[in-house]
Kinemage of the C-alpha trace (Angstrom):
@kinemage 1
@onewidth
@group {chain A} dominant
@subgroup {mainchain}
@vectorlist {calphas} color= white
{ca unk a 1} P -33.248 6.774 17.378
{ca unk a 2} L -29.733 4.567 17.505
{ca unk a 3} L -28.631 4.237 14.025
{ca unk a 4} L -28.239 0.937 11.520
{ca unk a 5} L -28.120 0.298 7.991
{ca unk a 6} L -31.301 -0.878 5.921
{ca unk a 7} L -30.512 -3.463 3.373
{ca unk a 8} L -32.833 -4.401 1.131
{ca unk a 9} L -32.080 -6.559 -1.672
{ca unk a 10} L -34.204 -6.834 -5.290
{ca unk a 11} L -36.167 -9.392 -6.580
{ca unk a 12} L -35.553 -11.779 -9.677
{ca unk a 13} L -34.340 -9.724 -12.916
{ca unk a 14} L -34.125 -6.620 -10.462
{ca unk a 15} L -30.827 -4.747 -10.153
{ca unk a 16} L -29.908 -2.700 -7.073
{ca unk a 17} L -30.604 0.836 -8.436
{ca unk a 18} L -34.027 0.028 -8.822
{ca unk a 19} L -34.273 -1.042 -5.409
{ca unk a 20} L -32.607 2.067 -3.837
{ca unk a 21} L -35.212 4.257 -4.520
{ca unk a 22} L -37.625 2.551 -2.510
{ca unk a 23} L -35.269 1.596 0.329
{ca unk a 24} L -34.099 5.586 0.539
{ca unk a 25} L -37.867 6.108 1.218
{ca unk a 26} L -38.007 3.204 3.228
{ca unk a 27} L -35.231 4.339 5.249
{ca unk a 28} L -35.315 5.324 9.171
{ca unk a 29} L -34.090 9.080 9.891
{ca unk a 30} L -29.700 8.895 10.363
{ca unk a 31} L -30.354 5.015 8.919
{ca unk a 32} L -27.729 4.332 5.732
{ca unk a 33} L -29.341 1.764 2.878
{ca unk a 34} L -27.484 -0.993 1.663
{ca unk a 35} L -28.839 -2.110 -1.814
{ca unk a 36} L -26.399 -5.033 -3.064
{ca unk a 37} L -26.713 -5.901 -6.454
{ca unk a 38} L -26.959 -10.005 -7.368
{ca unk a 39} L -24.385 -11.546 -9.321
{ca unk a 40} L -26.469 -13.942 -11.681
{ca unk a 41} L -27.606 -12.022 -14.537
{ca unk a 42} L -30.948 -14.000 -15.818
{ca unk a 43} L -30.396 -15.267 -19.144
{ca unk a 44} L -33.453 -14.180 -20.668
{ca unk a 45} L -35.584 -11.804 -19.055
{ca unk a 46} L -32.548 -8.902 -18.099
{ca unk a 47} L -31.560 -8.112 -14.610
{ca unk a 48} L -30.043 -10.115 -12.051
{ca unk a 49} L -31.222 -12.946 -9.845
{ca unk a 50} L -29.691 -14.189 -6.283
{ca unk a 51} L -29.919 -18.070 -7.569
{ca unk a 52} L -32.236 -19.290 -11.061
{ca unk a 53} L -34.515 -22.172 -11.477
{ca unk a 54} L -36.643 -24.380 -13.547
{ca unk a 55} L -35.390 -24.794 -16.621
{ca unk a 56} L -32.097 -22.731 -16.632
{ca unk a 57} L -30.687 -25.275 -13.424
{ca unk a 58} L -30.984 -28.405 -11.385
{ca unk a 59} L -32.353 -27.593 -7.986
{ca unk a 60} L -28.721 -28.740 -6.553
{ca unk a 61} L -27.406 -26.008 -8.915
{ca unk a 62} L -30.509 -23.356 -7.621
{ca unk a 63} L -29.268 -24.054 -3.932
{ca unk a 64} L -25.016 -23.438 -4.404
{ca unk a 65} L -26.393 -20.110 -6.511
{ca unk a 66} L -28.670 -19.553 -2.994
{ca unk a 67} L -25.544 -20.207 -0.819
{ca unk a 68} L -22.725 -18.069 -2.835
{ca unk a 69} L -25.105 -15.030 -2.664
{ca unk a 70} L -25.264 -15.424 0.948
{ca unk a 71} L -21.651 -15.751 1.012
{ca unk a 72} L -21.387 -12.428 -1.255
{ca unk a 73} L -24.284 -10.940 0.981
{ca unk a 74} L -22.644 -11.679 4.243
{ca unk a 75} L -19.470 -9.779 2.944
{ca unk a 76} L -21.346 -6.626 2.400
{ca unk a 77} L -23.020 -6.180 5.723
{ca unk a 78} L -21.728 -3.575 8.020
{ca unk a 79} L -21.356 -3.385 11.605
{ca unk a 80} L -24.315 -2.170 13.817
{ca unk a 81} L -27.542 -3.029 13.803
{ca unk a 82} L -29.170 -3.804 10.668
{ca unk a 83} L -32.751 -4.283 9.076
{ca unk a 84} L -33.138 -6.821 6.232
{ca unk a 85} L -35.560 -7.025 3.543
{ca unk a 86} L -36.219 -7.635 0.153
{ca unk a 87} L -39.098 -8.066 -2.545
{ca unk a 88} L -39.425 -11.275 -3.932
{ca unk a 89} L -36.324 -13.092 -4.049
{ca unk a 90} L -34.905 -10.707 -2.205
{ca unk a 91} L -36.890 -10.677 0.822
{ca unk a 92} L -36.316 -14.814 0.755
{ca unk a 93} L -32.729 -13.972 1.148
{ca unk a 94} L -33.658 -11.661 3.669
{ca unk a 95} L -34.975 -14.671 5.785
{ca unk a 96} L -32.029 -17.323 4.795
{ca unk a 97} L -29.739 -14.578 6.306
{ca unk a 98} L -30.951 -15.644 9.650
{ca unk a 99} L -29.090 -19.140 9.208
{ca unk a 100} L -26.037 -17.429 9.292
{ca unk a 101} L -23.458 -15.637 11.747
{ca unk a 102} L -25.271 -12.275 10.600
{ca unk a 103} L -28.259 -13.220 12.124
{ca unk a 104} L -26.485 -11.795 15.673
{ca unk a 105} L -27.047 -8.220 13.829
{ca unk a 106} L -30.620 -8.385 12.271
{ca unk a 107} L -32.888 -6.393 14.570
{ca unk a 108} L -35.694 -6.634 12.091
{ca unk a 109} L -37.238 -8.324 8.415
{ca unk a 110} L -38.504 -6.549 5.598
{ca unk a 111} L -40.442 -9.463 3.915
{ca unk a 112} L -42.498 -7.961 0.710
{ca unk a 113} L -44.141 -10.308 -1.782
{ca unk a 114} L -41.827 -13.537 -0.931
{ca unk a 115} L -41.847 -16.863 0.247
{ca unk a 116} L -39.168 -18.876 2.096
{ca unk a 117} L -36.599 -20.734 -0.640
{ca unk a 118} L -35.648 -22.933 2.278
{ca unk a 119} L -38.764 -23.493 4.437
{ca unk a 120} L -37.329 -26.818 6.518
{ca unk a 121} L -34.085 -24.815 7.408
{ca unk a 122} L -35.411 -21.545 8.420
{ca unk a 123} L -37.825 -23.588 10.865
{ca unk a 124} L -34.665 -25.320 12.508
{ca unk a 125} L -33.012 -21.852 12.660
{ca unk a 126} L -35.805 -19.615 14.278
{ca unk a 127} L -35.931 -21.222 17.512
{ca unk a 128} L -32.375 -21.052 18.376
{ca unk a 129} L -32.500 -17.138 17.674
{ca unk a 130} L -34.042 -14.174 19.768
{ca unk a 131} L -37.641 -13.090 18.074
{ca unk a 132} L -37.614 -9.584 16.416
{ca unk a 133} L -39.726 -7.840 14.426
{ca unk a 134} L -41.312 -9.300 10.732
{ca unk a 135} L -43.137 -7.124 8.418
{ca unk a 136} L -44.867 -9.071 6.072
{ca unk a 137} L -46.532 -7.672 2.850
{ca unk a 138} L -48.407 -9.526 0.003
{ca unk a 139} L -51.332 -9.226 -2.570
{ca unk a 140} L -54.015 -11.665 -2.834
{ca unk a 141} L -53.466 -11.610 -6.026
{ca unk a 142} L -49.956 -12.191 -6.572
{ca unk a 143} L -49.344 -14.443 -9.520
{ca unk a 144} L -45.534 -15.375 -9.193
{ca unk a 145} L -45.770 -16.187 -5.562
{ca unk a 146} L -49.274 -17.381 -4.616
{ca unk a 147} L -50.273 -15.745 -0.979
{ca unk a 148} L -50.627 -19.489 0.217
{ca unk a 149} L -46.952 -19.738 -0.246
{ca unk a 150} L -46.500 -15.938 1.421
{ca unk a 151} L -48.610 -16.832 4.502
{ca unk a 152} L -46.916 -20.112 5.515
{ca unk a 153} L -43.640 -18.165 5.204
{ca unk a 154} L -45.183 -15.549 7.791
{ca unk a 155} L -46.660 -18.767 9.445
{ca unk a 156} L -43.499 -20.021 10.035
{ca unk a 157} L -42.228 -16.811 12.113
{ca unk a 158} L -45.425 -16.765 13.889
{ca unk a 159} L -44.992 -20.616 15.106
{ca unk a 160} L -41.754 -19.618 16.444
{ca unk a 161} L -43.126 -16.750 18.663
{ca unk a 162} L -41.792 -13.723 16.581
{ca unk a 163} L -43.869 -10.678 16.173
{ca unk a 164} L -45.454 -10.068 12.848
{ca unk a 165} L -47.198 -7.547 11.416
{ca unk a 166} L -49.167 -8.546 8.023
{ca unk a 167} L -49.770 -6.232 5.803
{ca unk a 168} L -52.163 -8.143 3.083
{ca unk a 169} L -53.662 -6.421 0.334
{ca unk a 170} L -55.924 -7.431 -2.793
{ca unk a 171} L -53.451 -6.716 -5.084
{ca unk a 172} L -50.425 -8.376 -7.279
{ca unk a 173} L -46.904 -9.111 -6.875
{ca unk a 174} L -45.739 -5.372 -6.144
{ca unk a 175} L -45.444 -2.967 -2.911
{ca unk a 176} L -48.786 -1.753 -2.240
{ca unk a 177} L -48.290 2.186 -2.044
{ca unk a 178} L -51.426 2.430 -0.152
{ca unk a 179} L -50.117 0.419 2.851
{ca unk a 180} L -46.445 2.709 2.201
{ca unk a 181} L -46.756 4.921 5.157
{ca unk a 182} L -47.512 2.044 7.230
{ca unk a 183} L -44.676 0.014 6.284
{ca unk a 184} L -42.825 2.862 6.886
{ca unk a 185} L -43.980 3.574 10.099
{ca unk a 186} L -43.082 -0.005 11.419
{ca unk a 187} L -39.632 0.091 9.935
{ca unk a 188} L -39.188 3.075 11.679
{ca unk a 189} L -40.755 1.277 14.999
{ca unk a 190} L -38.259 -1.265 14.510
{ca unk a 191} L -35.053 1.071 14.395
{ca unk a 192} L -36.224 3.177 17.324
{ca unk a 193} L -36.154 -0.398 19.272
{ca unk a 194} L -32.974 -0.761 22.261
{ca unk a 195} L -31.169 -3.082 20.339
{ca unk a 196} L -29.043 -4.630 22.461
């Protein structure tokens, strides 16, 4: 198995050591983990976030928070193939990574209970790129991101031709541990790949 780095990056009012647990686990044998932490600390519920909205900013405002985390993001990421992923917000910075120059060293997305921030864009994006391999997870019952939203993110890698594997479940906005060994399994698929 060639070796890479996992990153996986946390969701709204997350923080990156609660995220390395489950990327160590996550992790493909001789893979490092990269678990960057986000910059904007949410002014009311604790953590961090990779951009706010509603209330606390202007969707112009929500965007430049969207783009500077990239930046930061983009900084961080190491040479060799890598897997991105994320839960939540993170896994929708996951997929806005692949509008940018890193995109040449994704070999695979980790894409648990998100959406796309930046639906339009990633569209335009996808077709220009070589497919790799999407894991998708998301509960049915997922109150902070309806799976609507979730599946028309997936639905959006699927129009473009790149392989997905859905892994749906009937429960909320969390990583299903029954479905664990299979998302493991496919991560692991995904590092064992030629990669160029």
């Amino acid at each position: 198995m060639s070796q890479g780095t996992l990153l996986m990056m946390h969701g709204m009012t997350g923080t990156a050591d609660k995220m390395e647990p489950l990327a160590r686990k996550l992790a493909p044998d001789g893979w490092s983990i990269l678990c960057p932490q986000a910059s904007i600390k949410h002014p009311s519920r604790g953590g961090f976030a990779w951009w706010l909205f509603g209330d606390e900013v202007s969707p112009e405002e929500s965007m430049s928070q969207m783009d500077e985390s990239i930046t930061d993001i983009l900084q961080l990421i190491p040479e060799g193939p890598v897997i991105v992923g994320g839960f939540s917000q993170g896994g929708a910075m996951a997929s806005a990574l692949l509008e940018t120059e890193a995109s040449e060293s994704i070999v695979g997305l980790v894409l648990i209970a998100t959406k796309s921030a930046r639906s339009d864009k990633l569209r335009d994006s996808l077709p220009f790129l070589k497919p790799r391999p999407v894991i998708w997870m998301h509960g049915e019952r997922d109150h902070l991101i309806p799976i609507d939203l979730a599946r028309e993110h997936a639905e959006i890698f699927d129009g473009a031709g790149w392989p997905i594997v859905r892994l749906e479940h009937e429960k909320g906005h969390m990583v299903n541990l029954n479905q664990f060994d299979e998302l493991r399994e496919q991560i692991s698929r995904i590092a064992s790949m030629p990669h160029r």
